[in-house]
DSSP file (Angstrom, degrees, kcal/mol; ACC not computed):
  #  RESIDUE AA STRUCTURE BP1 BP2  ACC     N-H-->O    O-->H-N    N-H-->O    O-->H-N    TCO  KAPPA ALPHA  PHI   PSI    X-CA   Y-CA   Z-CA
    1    1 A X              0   0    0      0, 0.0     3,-0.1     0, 0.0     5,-0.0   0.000 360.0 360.0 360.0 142.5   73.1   95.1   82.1
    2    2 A X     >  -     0   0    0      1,-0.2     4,-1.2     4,-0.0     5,-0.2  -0.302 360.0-116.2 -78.9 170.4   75.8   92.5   82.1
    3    3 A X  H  > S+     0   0    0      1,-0.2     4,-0.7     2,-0.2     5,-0.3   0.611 116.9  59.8 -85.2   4.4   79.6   93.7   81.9
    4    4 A X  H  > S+     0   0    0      2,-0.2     4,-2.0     3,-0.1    -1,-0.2   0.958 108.5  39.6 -71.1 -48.7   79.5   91.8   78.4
    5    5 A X  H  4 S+     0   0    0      1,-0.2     4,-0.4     2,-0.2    -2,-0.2   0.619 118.2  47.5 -87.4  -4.0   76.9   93.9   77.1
    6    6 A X  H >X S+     0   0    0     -4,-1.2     4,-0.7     2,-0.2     3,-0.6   0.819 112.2  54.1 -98.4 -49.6   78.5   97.2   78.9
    7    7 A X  H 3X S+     0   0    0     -4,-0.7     4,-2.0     2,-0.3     3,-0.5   0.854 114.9  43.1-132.4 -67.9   81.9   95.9   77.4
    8    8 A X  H 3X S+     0   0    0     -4,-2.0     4,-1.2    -5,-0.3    -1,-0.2   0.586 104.9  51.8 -37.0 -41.8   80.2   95.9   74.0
    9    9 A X  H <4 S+     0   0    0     -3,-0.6    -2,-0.3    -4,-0.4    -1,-0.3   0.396 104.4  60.6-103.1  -6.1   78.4   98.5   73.7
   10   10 A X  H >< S+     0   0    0     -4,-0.7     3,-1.2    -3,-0.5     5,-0.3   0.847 106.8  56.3 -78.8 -53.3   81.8  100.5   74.7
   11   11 A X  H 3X S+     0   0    0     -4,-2.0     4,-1.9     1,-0.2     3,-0.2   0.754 104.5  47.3  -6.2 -73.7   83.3   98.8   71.4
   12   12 A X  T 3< S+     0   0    0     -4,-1.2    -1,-0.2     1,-0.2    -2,-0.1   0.023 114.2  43.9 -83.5  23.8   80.9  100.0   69.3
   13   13 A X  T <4 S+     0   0    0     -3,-1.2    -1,-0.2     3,-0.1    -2,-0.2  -0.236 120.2  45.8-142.9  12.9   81.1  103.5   70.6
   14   14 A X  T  > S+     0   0    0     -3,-0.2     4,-0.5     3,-0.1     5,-0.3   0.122 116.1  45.4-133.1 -73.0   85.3  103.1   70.5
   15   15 A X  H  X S+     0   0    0     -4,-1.9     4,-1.4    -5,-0.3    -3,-0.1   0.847 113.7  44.8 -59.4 -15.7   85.2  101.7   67.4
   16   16 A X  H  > S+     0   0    0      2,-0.2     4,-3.3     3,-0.2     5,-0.2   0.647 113.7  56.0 -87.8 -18.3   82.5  104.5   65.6
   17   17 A X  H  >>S+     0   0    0      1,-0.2     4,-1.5     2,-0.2     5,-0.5   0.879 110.5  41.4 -70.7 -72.7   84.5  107.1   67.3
   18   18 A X  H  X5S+     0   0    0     -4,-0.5     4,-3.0     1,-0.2    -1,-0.2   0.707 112.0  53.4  -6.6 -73.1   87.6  105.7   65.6
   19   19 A X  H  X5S+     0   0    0     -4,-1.4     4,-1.2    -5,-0.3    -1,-0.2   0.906 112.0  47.0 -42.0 -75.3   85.8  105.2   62.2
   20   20 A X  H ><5S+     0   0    0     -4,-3.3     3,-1.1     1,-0.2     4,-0.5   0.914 110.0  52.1 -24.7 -67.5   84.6  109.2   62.3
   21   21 A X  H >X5S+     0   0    0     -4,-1.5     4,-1.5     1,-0.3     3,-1.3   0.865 109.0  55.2 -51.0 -51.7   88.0  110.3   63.2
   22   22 A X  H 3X<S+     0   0    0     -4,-3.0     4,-0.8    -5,-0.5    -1,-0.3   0.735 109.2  42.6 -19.7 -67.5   89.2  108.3   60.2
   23   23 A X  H << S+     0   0    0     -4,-1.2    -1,-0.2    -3,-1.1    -2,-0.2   0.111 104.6  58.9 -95.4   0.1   87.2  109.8   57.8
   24   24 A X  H <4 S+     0   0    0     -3,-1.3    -1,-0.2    -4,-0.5    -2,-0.2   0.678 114.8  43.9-102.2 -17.1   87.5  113.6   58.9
   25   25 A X  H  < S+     0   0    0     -4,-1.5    -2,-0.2     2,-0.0    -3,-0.2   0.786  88.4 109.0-100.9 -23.7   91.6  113.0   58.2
   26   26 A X     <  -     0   0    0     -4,-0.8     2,-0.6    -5,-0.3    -3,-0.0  -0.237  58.1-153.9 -44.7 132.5   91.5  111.2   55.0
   27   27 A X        -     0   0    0      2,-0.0     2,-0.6     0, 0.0    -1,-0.1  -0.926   7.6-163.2-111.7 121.7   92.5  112.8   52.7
   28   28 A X        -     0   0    0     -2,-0.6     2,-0.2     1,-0.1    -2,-0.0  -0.792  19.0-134.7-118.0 102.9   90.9  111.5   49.7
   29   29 A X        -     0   0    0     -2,-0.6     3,-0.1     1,-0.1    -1,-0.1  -0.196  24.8 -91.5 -94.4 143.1   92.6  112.7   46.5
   30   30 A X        -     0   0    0     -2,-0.2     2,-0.4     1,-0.1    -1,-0.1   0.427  34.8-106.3   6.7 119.6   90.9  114.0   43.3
   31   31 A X        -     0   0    0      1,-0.1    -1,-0.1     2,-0.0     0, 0.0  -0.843  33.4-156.1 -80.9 142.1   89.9  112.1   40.5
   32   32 A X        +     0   0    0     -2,-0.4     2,-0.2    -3,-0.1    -1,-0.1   0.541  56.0  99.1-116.3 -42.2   92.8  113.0   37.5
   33   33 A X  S    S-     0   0    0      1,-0.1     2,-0.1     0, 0.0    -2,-0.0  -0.397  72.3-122.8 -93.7 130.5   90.9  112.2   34.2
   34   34 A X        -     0   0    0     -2,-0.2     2,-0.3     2,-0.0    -1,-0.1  -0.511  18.3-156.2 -61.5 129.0   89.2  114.8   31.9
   35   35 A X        +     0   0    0     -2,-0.1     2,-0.2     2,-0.0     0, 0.0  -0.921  25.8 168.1-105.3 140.7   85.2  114.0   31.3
   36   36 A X        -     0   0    0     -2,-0.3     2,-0.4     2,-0.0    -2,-0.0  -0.807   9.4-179.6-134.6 130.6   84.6  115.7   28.1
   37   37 A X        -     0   0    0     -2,-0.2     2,-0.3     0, 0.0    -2,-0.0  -0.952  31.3-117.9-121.8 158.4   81.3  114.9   26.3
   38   38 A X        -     0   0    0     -2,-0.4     2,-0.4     0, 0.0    -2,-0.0  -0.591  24.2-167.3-108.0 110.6   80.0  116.3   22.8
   39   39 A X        -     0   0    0     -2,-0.3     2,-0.3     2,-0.0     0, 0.0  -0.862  24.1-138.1 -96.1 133.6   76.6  118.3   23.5
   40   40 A X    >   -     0   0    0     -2,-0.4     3,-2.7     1,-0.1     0, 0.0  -0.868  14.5-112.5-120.3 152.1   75.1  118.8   19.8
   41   41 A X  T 3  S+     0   0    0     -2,-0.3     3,-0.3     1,-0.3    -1,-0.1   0.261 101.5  79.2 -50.7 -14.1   73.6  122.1   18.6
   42   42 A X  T 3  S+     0   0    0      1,-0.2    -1,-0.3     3,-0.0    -3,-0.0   0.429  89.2  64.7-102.3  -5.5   69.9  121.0   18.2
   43   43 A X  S <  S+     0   0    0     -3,-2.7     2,-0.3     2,-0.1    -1,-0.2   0.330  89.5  70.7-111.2  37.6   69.6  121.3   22.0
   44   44 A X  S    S-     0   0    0     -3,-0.3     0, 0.0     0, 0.0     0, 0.0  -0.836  85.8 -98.8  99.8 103.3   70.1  124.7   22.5
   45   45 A X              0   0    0     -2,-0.3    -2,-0.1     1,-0.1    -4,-0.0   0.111 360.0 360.0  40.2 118.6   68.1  127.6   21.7
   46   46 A X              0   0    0      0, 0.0    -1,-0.1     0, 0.0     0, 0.0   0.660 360.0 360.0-111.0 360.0   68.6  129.9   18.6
């Protein structure tokens, strides 16, 4: 292997570690808005 492709392949192993790390400390907040939807009575069971 060339040191280019050694060099490279260190990148993408720098750069996924990075990426991981990222995404295990975000903290990624909530969504805020009320879903309410309207179920109707004929589906349901008597």
């Amino acid at each position: 292997m060339g040191k280019l492709t050694i060099a490279l392949v260190l990148l993408l192993l720098v750069a996924a570690a990075g990426g991981a790390a990222f995404l295990t400390t975000w903290e990624i907040p909530p969504p805020i808005s009320n879903v309410e939807k309207v179920l109707p009575n004929d589906k349901f069971p008597k």
